[in-house]
DRENLUMDO-208556 format. One record per residue (C-alpha): residue number from 1; residue in three letters; x, y, z. Coordinates in steps of 0.2 Angstrom, whole numbers, plus 2048, in hexadecimal, padded with zeros to 3 digits. Each point is the difference from the previous one (the first is absolute). Layout:
BEGIN
resi=NUM; resn=ALA; px=X; py=Y; pz=Z
...
END
This chain:
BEGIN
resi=1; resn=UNK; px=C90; py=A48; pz=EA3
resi=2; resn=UNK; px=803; py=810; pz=80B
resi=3; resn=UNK; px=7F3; py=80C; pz=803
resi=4; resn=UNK; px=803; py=812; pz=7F6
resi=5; resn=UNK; px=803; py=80A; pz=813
resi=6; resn=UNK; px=80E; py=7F0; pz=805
resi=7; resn=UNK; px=80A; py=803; pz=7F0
resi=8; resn=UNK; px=7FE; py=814; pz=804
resi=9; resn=UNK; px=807; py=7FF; pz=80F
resi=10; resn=UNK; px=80F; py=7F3; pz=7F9
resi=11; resn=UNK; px=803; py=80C; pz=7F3
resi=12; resn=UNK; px=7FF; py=80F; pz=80C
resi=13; resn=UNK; px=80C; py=7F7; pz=80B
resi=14; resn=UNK; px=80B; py=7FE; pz=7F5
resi=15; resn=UNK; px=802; py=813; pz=7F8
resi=16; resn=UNK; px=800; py=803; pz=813
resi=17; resn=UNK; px=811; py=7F6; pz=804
resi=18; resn=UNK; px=807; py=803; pz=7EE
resi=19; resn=UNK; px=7FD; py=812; pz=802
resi=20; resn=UNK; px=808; py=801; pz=810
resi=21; resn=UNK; px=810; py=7F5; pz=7FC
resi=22; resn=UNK; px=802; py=80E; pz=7EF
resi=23; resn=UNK; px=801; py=80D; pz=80C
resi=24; resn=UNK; px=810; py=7FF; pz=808
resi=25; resn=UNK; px=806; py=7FC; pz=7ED
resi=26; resn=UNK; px=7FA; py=810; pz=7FC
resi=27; resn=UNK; px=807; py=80A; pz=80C
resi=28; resn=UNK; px=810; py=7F9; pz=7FC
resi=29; resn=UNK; px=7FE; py=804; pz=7EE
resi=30; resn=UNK; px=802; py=7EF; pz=7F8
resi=31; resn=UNK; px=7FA; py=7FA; pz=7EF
resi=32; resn=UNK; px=7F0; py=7F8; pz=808
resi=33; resn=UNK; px=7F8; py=808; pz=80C
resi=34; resn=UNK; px=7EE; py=802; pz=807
resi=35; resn=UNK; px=7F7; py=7FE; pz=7EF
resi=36; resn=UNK; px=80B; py=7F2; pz=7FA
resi=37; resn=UNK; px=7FE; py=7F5; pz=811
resi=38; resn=UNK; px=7EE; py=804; pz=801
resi=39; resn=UNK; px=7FD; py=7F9; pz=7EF
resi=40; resn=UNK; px=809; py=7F2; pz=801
resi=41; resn=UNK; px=7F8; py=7FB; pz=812
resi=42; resn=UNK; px=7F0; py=803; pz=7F9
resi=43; resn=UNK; px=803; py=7F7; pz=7EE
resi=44; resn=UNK; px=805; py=7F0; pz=80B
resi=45; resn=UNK; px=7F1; py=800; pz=80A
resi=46; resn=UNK; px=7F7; py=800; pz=7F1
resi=47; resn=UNK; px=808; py=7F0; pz=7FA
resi=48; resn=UNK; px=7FE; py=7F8; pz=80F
resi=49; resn=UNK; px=7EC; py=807; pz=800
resi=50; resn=UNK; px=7FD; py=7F9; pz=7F0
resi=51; resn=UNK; px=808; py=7F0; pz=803
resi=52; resn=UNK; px=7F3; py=7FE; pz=811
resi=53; resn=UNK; px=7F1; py=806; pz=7F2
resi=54; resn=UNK; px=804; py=7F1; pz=7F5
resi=55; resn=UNK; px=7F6; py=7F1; pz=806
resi=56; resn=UNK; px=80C; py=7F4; pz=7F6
resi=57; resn=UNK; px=80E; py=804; pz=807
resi=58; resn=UNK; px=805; py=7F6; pz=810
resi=59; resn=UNK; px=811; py=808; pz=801
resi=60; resn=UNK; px=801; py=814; pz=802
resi=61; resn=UNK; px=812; py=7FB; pz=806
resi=62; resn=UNK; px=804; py=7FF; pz=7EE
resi=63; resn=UNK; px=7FA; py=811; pz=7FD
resi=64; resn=UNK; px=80F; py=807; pz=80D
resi=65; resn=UNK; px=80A; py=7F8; pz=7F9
resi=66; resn=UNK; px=7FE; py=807; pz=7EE
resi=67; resn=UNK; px=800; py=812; pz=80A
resi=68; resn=UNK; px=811; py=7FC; pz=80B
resi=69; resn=UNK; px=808; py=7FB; pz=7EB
resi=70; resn=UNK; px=7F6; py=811; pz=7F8
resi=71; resn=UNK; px=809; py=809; pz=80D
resi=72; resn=UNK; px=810; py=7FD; pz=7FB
resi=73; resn=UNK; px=7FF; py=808; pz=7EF
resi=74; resn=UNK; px=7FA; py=810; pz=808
resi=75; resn=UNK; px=80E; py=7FF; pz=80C
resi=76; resn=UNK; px=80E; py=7FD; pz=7F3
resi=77; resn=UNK; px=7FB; py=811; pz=7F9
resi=78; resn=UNK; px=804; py=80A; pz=810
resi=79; resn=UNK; px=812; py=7FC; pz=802
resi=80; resn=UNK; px=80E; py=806; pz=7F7
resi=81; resn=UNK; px=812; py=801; pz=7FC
resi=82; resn=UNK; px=808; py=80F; pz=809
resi=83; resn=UNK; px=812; py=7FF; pz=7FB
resi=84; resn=UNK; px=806; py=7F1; pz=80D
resi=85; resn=UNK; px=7F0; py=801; pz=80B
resi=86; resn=UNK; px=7F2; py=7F8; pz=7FB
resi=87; resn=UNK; px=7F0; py=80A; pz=808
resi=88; resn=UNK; px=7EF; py=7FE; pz=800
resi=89; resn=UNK; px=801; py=7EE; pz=808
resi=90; resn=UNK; px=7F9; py=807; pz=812
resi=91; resn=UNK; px=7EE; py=808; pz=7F3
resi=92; resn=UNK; px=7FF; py=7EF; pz=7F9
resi=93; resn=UNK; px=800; py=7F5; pz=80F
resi=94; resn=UNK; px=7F4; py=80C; pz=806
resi=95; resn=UNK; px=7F5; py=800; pz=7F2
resi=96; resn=UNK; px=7FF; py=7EE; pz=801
resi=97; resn=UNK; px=7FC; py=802; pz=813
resi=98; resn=UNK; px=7F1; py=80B; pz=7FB
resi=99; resn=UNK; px=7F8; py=7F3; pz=7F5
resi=100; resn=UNK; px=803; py=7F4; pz=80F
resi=101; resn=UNK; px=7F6; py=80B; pz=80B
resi=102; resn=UNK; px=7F3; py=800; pz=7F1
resi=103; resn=UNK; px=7FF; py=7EE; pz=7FF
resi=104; resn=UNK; px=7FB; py=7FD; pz=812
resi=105; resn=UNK; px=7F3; py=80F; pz=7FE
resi=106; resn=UNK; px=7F9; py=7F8; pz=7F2
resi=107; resn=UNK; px=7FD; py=7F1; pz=809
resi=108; resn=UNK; px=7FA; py=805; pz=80F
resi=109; resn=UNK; px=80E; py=7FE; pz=80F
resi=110; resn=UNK; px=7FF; py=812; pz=804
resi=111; resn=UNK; px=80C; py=7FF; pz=80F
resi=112; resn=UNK; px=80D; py=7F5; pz=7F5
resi=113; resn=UNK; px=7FF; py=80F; pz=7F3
resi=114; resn=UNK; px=800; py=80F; pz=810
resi=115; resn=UNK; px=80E; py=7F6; pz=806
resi=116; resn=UNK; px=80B; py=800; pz=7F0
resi=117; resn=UNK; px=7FE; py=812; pz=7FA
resi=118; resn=UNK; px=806; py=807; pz=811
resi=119; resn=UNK; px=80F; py=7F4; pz=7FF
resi=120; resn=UNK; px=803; py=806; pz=7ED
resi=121; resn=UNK; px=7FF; py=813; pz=809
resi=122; resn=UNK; px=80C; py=7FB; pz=80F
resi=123; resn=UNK; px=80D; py=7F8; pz=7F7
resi=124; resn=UNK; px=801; py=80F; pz=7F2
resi=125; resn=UNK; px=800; py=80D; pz=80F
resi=126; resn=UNK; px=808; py=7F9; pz=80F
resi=127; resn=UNK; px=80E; py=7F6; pz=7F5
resi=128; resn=UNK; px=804; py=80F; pz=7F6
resi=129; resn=UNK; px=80A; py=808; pz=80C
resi=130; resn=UNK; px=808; py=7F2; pz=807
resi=131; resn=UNK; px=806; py=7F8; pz=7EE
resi=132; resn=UNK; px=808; py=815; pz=7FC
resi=133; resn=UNK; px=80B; py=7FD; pz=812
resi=134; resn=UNK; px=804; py=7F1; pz=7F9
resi=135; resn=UNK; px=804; py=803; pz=7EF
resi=136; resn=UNK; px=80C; py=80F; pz=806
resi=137; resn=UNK; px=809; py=7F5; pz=80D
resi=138; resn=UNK; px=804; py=7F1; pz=7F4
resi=139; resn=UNK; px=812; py=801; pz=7F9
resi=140; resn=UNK; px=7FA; py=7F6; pz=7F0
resi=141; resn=UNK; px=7F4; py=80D; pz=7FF
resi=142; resn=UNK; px=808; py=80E; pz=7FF
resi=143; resn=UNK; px=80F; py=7FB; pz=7F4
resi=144; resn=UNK; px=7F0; py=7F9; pz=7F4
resi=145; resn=UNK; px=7F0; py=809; pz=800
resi=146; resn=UNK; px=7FF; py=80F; pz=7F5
resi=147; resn=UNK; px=7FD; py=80F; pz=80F
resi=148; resn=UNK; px=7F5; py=80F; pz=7F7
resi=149; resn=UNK; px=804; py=810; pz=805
resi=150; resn=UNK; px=7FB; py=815; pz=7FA
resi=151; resn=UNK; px=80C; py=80E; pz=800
resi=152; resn=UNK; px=7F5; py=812; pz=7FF
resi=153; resn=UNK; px=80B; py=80E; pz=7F9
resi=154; resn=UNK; px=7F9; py=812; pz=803
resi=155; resn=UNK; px=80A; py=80C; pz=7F2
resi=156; resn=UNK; px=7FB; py=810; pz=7F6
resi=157; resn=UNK; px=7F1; py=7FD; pz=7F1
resi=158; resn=UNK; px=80F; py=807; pz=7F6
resi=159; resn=UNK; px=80D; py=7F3; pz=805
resi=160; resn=UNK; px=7F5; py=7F0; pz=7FF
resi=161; resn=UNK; px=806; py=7F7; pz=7F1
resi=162; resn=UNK; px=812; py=803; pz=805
resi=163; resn=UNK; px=7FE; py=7FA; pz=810
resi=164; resn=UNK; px=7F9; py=7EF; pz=7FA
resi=165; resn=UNK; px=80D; py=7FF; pz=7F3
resi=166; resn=UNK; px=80A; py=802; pz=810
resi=167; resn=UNK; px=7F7; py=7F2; pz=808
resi=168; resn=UNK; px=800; py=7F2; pz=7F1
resi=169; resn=UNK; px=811; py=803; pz=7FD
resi=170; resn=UNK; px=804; py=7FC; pz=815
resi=171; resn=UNK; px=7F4; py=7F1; pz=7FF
resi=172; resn=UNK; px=809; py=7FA; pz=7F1
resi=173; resn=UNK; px=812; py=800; pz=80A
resi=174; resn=UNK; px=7F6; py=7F4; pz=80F
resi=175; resn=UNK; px=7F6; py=7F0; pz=802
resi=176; resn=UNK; px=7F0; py=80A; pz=800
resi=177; resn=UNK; px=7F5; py=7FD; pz=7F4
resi=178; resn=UNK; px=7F3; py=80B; pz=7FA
resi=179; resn=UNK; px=7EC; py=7FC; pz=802
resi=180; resn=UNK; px=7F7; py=812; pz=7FB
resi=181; resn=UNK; px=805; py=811; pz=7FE
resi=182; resn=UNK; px=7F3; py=80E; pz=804
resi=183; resn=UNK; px=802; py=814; pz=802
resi=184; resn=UNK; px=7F0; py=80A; pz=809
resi=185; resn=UNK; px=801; py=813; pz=803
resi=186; resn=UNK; px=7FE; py=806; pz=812
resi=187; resn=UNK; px=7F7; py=810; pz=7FB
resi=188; resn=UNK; px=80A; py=80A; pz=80C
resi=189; resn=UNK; px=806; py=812; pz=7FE
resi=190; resn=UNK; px=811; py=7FC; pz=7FB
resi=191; resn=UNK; px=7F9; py=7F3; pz=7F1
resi=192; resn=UNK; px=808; py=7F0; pz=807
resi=193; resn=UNK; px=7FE; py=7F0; pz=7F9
resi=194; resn=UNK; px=801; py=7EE; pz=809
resi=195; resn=UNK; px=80A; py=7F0; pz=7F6
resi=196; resn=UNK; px=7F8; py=7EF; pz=807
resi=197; resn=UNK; px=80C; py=7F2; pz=7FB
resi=198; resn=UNK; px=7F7; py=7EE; pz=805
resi=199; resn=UNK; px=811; py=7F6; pz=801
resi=200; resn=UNK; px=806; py=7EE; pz=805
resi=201; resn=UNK; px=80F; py=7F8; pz=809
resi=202; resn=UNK; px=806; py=7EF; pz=804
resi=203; resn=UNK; px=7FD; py=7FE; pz=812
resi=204; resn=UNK; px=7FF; py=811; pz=80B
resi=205; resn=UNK; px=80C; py=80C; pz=7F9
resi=206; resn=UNK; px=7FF; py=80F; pz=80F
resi=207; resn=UNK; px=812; py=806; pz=7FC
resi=208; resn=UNK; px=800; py=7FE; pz=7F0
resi=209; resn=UNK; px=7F0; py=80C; pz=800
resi=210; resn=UNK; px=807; py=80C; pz=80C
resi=211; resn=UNK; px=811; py=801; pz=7F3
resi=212; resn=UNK; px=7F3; py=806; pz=7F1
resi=213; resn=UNK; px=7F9; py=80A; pz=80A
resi=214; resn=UNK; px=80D; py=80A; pz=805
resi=215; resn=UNK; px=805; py=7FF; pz=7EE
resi=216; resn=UNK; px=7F0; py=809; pz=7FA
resi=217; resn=UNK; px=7FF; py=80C; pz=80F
resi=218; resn=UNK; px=810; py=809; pz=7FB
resi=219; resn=UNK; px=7F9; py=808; pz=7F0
resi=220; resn=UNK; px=7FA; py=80F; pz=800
resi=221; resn=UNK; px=7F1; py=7FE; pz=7F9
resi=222; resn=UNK; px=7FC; py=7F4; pz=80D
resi=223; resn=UNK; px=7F5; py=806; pz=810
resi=224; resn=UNK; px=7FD; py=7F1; pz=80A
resi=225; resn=UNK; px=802; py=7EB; pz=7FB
resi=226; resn=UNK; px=7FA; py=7F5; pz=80A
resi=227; resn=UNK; px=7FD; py=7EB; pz=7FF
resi=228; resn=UNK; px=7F4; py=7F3; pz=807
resi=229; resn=UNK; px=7FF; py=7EF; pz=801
resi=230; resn=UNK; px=7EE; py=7FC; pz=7F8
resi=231; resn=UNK; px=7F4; py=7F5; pz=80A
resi=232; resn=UNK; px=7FC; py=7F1; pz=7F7
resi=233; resn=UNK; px=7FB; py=7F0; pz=805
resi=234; resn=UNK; px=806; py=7F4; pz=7FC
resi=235; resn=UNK; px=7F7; py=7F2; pz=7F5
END
Protein backbone atom coordinates (compact mmCIF):
# COMPACT_ATOMS: atom_id res chain seq x y z
CA UNK A 1 0.00 0.00 0.00
CA UNK A 2 1.28 3.71 -0.94
CA UNK A 3 1.27 6.27 1.64
CA UNK A 4 -1.44 9.28 0.80
CA UNK A 5 1.77 12.11 0.13
CA UNK A 6 3.52 8.99 -2.38
CA UNK A 7 0.24 8.73 -4.54
CA UNK A 8 -0.03 12.88 -4.33
CA UNK A 9 3.01 13.28 -5.67
CA UNK A 10 2.38 10.31 -8.50
CA UNK A 11 -0.79 12.02 -9.36
CA UNK A 12 0.82 15.56 -9.29
CA UNK A 13 3.56 14.22 -11.56
CA UNK A 14 1.56 13.13 -13.76
CA UNK A 15 -1.00 16.35 -14.27
CA UNK A 16 2.60 17.97 -14.36
CA UNK A 17 4.03 16.00 -17.56
CA UNK A 18 0.28 15.64 -19.01
CA UNK A 19 -0.16 19.25 -18.71
CA UNK A 20 2.94 20.07 -20.28
CA UNK A 21 2.65 17.67 -23.41
CA UNK A 22 -1.19 19.58 -23.86
CA UNK A 23 0.51 22.61 -24.20
CA UNK A 24 2.06 22.62 -27.39
CA UNK A 25 -1.34 20.87 -28.62
CA UNK A 26 -3.02 23.93 -27.60
CA UNK A 27 -1.08 26.36 -28.95
CA UNK A 28 -1.47 24.53 -32.14
CA UNK A 29 -5.14 24.61 -31.80
CA UNK A 30 -5.73 20.87 -32.04
CA UNK A 31 -8.82 18.79 -30.88
CA UNK A 32 -6.94 17.80 -27.61
CA UNK A 33 -5.14 20.05 -26.06
CA UNK A 34 -3.85 21.10 -22.47
CA UNK A 35 -7.11 19.94 -20.72
CA UNK A 36 -7.53 16.69 -22.66
CA UNK A 37 -3.81 15.56 -22.17
CA UNK A 38 -3.75 16.47 -18.69
CA UNK A 39 -6.72 14.40 -17.88
CA UNK A 40 -5.78 11.58 -19.68
CA UNK A 41 -2.16 11.54 -17.85
CA UNK A 42 -3.78 11.94 -14.69
CA UNK A 43 -6.76 9.39 -15.35
CA UNK A 44 -3.80 6.78 -16.16
CA UNK A 45 -1.92 7.44 -13.12
CA UNK A 46 -4.88 6.63 -11.38
CA UNK A 47 -5.29 3.19 -12.79
CA UNK A 48 -2.04 2.45 -12.26
CA UNK A 49 -2.43 3.87 -8.28
CA UNK A 50 -5.18 1.86 -7.78
CA UNK A 51 -3.77 -1.12 -9.10
CA UNK A 52 -0.47 -0.51 -6.55
CA UNK A 53 -3.52 0.10 -3.54
CA UNK A 54 -4.86 -3.49 -4.25
CA UNK A 55 -3.09 -6.07 -2.08
CA UNK A 56 -4.33 -8.86 -4.32
CA UNK A 57 -3.05 -7.85 -7.11
CA UNK A 58 0.40 -9.19 -7.97
CA UNK A 59 0.39 -7.63 -11.56
CA UNK A 60 -0.25 -3.66 -11.95
CA UNK A 61 1.31 -4.54 -15.49
CA UNK A 62 -2.22 -5.66 -16.20
CA UNK A 63 -3.68 -2.56 -15.34
CA UNK A 64 -1.43 -0.63 -18.26
CA UNK A 65 -2.26 -2.71 -20.30
CA UNK A 66 -6.19 -2.10 -19.92
CA UNK A 67 -5.10 1.76 -20.12
CA UNK A 68 -2.63 1.50 -23.52
CA UNK A 69 -6.41 -0.57 -25.05
CA UNK A 70 -8.91 2.34 -23.17
CA UNK A 71 -6.79 4.71 -25.07
CA UNK A 72 -7.46 3.62 -28.35
CA UNK A 73 -11.31 4.42 -28.26
CA UNK A 74 -10.42 7.99 -27.18
CA UNK A 75 -8.02 8.12 -29.94
CA UNK A 76 -10.42 6.85 -32.74
CA UNK A 77 -12.58 9.92 -31.83
CA UNK A 78 -9.99 12.54 -32.69
CA UNK A 79 -9.26 11.65 -36.24
CA UNK A 80 -11.20 12.22 -39.09
CA UNK A 81 -11.93 12.14 -42.76
CA UNK A 82 -10.96 15.35 -44.60
CA UNK A 83 -11.81 14.81 -48.21
CA UNK A 84 -8.57 12.47 -49.21
CA UNK A 85 -6.57 13.26 -46.00
CA UNK A 86 -7.04 11.59 -43.11
CA UNK A 87 -6.10 14.05 -39.87
CA UNK A 88 -6.13 13.84 -36.52
CA UNK A 89 -3.57 10.77 -36.52
CA UNK A 90 -0.50 13.13 -35.23
CA UNK A 91 -3.46 14.13 -31.73
CA UNK A 92 -4.06 10.59 -31.31
CA UNK A 93 -0.58 9.27 -31.20
CA UNK A 94 -0.05 11.93 -28.95
CA UNK A 95 -2.89 11.31 -26.67
CA UNK A 96 -1.78 7.89 -26.27
CA UNK A 97 1.78 9.16 -25.46
CA UNK A 98 0.30 11.23 -22.64
CA UNK A 99 -1.28 8.28 -20.96
CA UNK A 100 2.10 6.71 -21.35
CA UNK A 101 3.77 9.40 -19.54
CA UNK A 102 0.66 8.92 -16.84
CA UNK A 103 1.41 5.28 -16.48
CA UNK A 104 5.07 5.71 -15.45
CA UNK A 105 3.96 8.57 -13.09
CA UNK A 106 1.61 6.46 -11.67
CA UNK A 107 3.93 3.97 -10.85
CA UNK A 108 6.61 5.85 -9.58
CA UNK A 109 9.75 6.00 -12.35
CA UNK A 110 9.63 9.72 -12.38
CA UNK A 111 12.61 10.05 -14.70
CA UNK A 112 11.11 7.35 -17.19
CA UNK A 113 7.74 9.53 -17.17
CA UNK A 114 10.09 13.25 -17.29
CA UNK A 115 11.83 11.46 -19.96
CA UNK A 116 8.83 10.56 -22.28
CA UNK A 117 6.70 13.77 -22.08
CA UNK A 118 9.73 15.89 -23.34
CA UNK A 119 10.32 13.37 -26.16
CA UNK A 120 6.28 13.56 -26.80
CA UNK A 121 7.02 17.74 -26.89
CA UNK A 122 10.24 17.43 -29.08
CA UNK A 123 8.89 15.34 -31.64
CA UNK A 124 5.54 17.39 -31.99
CA UNK A 125 7.88 20.84 -32.11
CA UNK A 126 11.14 20.13 -33.64
CA UNK A 127 9.53 17.35 -36.37
CA UNK A 128 6.84 19.81 -37.44
CA UNK A 129 8.92 21.79 -39.47
CA UNK A 130 10.95 19.29 -40.90
CA UNK A 131 7.87 16.96 -42.01
CA UNK A 132 6.04 20.64 -43.79
CA UNK A 133 9.84 20.79 -46.00
CA UNK A 134 9.14 17.51 -46.53
CA UNK A 135 5.65 17.30 -47.56
CA UNK A 136 6.22 20.33 -50.05
CA UNK A 137 9.33 18.86 -51.73
CA UNK A 138 7.73 15.32 -52.45
CA UNK A 139 6.45 14.99 -55.99
CA UNK A 140 3.67 12.33 -54.63
CA UNK A 141 2.78 14.90 -52.47
CA UNK A 142 2.04 17.51 -54.17
CA UNK A 143 0.07 15.68 -57.08
CA UNK A 144 -2.08 13.86 -53.87
CA UNK A 145 -2.52 15.87 -50.78
CA UNK A 146 -5.41 18.31 -50.75
CA UNK A 147 -3.25 21.92 -50.28
CA UNK A 148 -5.77 24.52 -48.25
CA UNK A 149 -5.58 27.82 -49.29
CA UNK A 150 -7.83 31.63 -48.43
CA UNK A 151 -8.49 34.21 -51.05
CA UNK A 152 -9.53 37.71 -49.05
CA UNK A 153 -11.45 40.10 -51.31
CA UNK A 154 -11.89 43.68 -50.14
CA UNK A 155 -15.07 45.22 -52.39
CA UNK A 156 -17.77 47.94 -51.55
CA UNK A 157 -20.62 46.81 -48.53
CA UNK A 158 -22.93 47.39 -51.67
CA UNK A 159 -21.25 44.97 -53.98
CA UNK A 160 -20.67 42.09 -51.57
CA UNK A 161 -23.10 39.43 -52.84
CA UNK A 162 -22.24 40.14 -56.34
CA UNK A 163 -18.91 39.72 -55.92
CA UNK A 164 -19.19 36.26 -54.33
CA UNK A 165 -21.52 35.23 -56.92
CA UNK A 166 -18.52 36.48 -58.97
CA UNK A 167 -16.36 34.10 -56.93
CA UNK A 168 -18.69 30.65 -56.87
CA UNK A 169 -19.24 30.91 -60.21
CA UNK A 170 -15.00 31.24 -61.00
CA UNK A 171 -14.52 28.39 -58.48
CA UNK A 172 -17.16 26.43 -60.29
CA UNK A 173 -15.08 26.75 -63.83
CA UNK A 174 -11.62 25.18 -61.70
CA UNK A 175 -10.47 22.19 -59.39
CA UNK A 176 -11.00 24.35 -56.48
CA UNK A 177 -13.20 23.37 -54.13
CA UNK A 178 -15.02 25.28 -51.72
CA UNK A 179 -14.62 24.74 -47.69
CA UNK A 180 -16.49 28.13 -46.17
CA UNK A 181 -17.58 31.37 -47.22
CA UNK A 182 -17.61 34.21 -44.82
CA UNK A 183 -18.18 38.28 -45.38
CA UNK A 184 -16.86 40.74 -42.36
CA UNK A 185 -17.35 44.66 -42.64
CA UNK A 186 -14.15 46.67 -42.26
CA UNK A 187 -15.92 49.61 -40.71
CA UNK A 188 -13.93 52.07 -42.87
CA UNK A 189 -15.26 55.28 -44.23
CA UNK A 190 -15.95 54.11 -47.50
CA UNK A 191 -18.20 50.91 -46.10
CA UNK A 192 -16.17 48.16 -47.37
CA UNK A 193 -16.71 44.65 -46.83
CA UNK A 194 -14.01 41.60 -46.80
CA UNK A 195 -15.16 38.10 -48.73
CA UNK A 196 -12.98 35.13 -47.00
CA UNK A 197 -13.27 32.06 -49.24
CA UNK A 198 -11.48 28.92 -47.28
CA UNK A 199 -10.78 26.86 -50.43
CA UNK A 200 -8.72 23.54 -51.42
CA UNK A 201 -6.63 22.30 -54.38
CA UNK A 202 -5.00 19.15 -55.48
CA UNK A 203 -1.42 19.69 -54.66
CA UNK A 204 -0.06 23.55 -54.68
CA UNK A 205 -1.99 25.33 -57.32
CA UNK A 206 0.14 29.05 -57.27
CA UNK A 207 -0.76 29.89 -60.91
CA UNK A 208 -3.81 28.60 -60.90
CA UNK A 209 -4.43 31.09 -57.76
CA UNK A 210 -2.73 34.00 -59.33
CA UNK A 211 -5.29 33.36 -62.66
CA UNK A 212 -8.51 33.85 -60.13
CA UNK A 213 -7.11 36.47 -58.93
CA UNK A 214 -6.57 38.34 -61.69
CA UNK A 215 -9.92 37.30 -62.66
CA UNK A 216 -11.62 38.93 -59.46
CA UNK A 217 -9.35 42.07 -59.35
CA UNK A 218 -10.69 43.28 -62.78
CA UNK A 219 -14.19 44.14 -61.47
CA UNK A 220 -14.86 47.21 -60.40
CA UNK A 221 -16.13 46.56 -57.32
CA UNK A 222 -13.05 44.88 -56.47
CA UNK A 223 -10.44 46.88 -54.34
CA UNK A 224 -7.70 44.48 -53.59
CA UNK A 225 -7.61 40.21 -53.70
CA UNK A 226 -5.15 38.61 -52.44
CA UNK A 227 -4.47 34.62 -51.50
CA UNK A 228 -2.37 32.43 -48.97
CA UNK A 229 -1.36 29.37 -48.58
CA UNK A 230 -2.78 28.37 -44.93
CA UNK A 231 -0.38 26.71 -42.42
CA UNK A 232 -1.49 23.45 -41.62
CA UNK A 233 0.35 20.62 -40.32
CA UNK A 234 0.16 18.06 -41.35
CA UNK A 235 -1.27 14.85 -39.48
Amino acid sequence: MLEWWEAALRLGYAFVLGAMVGVERQWRARMAGLRTNALVSVGSALFVLLAANTVDEVSPTRVAAQVVSGIGFLGAGVILRDGINIRGINTAATIWCAAAVGVLAGSGVYAGAAMGAVTVVAANVLLRPVARRLQKRSPAASQENEIPYRVRIVCTDSQDTHVRALLLQALSETGFTLRSLDCRGLGDERGSTAVYADIVASGHQGEAMEQLVRRLILEPEVTSVHWQELDEEPE
